[in-house]
N, C-alpha and C positions, 0 to 999 in steps of 0.2 A: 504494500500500500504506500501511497506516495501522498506523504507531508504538501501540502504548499501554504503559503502565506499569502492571506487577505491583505490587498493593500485596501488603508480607508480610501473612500468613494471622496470625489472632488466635494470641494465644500459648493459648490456652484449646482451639485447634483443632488447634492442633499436638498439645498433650496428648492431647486426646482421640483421635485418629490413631494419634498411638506407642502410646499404652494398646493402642486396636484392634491394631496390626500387633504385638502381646507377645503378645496373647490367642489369634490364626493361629497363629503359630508356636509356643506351649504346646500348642494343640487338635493337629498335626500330628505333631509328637514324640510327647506321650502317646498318639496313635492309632499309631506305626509301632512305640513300643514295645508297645504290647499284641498287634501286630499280629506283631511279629516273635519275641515270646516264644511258643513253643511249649511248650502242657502235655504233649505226648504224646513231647517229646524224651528222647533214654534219660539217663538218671541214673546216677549207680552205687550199685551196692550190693555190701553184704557177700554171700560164695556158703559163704562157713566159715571154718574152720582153715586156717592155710596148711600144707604138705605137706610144705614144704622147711624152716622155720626156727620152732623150737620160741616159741612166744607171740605170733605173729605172726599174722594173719589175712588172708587171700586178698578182695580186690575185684575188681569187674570193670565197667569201662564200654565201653558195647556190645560187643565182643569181642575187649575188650585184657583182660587179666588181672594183675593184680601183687599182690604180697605187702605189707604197710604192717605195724607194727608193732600189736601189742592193743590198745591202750589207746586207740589215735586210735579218731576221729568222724568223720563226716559233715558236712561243714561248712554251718552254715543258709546259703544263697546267697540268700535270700527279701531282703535289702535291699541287694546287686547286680544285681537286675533277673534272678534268677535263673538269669545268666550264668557263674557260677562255678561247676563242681563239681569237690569233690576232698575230701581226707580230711587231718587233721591231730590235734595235740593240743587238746587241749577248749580252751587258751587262744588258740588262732590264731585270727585276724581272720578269716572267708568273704569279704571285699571286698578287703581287705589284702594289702600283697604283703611280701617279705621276710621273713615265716616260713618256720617249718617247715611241711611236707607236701607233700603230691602234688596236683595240678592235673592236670587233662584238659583237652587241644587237640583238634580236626580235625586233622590234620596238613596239610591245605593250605589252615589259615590261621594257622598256627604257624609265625614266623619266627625262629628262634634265630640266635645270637653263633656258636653251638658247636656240633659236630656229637655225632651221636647216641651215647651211651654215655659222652660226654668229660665229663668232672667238671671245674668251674672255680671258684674261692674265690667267696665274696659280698662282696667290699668290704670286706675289715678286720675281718668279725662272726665269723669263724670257722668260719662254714660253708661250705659247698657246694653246687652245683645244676646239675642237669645231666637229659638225658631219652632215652628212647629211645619206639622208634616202635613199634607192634603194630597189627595192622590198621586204617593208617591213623589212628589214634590215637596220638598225642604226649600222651605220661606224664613229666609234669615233675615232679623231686623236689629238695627242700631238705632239709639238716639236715648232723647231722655225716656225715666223709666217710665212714666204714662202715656209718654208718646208709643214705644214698643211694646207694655202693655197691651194695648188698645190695638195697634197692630197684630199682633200675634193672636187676640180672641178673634179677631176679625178671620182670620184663616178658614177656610173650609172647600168644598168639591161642589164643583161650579154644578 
């Protein structure tokens, strides 16, 4: 059997290797995300008034239902990869975590701290966050604690 000795590869080649194996792995990601973003996934929307709580407005994603306060929005999700939907005040982040509003889950891929209905502080900000479940949909809400109180009884199957 016959020895030979590895010379290292040019440093010029190695670059240009790593470049290539950066450019695989960019073309892969950006194909699983487009792949994996569904346009035809449900969203929520406004359905009205809400019925229980005077200035309040009724949402609904796919066939959870809940109450959110007037004034909130739809939050743009378009630069989370359109991962995110939920409803808040026109200044919350759609990417962002630790405001106020409500977020939509699957429910079996939503792993909470706390069980459903339990309300628990945010870390010292004064609010609270807590969810409950409706058809399989985990309705998570922040804000103060009567606000998401009120939120969370509001929950149920359209």
């Amino acid at each position: 059997m016959r020895v030979t000795s590895r010379e290292p590869l040019p440093q010029s080649r190695v670059l240009g290797l790593t470049i290539l194996f950066v450019a695989v792995v960019a073309l892969v990601v950006s194909i699983l995300l487009v792949v994996s973003t569904d346009p035809a996934q449900p969203r929520s929307t406004r359905v009205g008034e809400s019925t229980e709580h005077v200035g309040w407005q009724s949402i609904v994603y796919r066939d959870a239902q809940v109450d959110v306060p007037g004034d909130w929005e739809r939050m743009d999700a378009s630069e989370c990869g359109g991962r995110v939907d939920g409803w808040g005040p026109a200044t919350t982040a759609a990417c962002g975590g630790g405001e106020d509003g409500v977020v939509f889950f699957l429910e079996s891929t939503y792993d909470p701290v706390n069980g459903p209905g339990e309300v628990l502080p945010v870390g010292g900000t004064g609010t609270v966050a807590g969810y409950e479940i409706a058809d399989e949909v985990a309705v998570t809400a922040q804000g103060s604690a009567a606000e998401v109180r009120q939120i969370l009884a509001s929950v149920h199957r359209r």
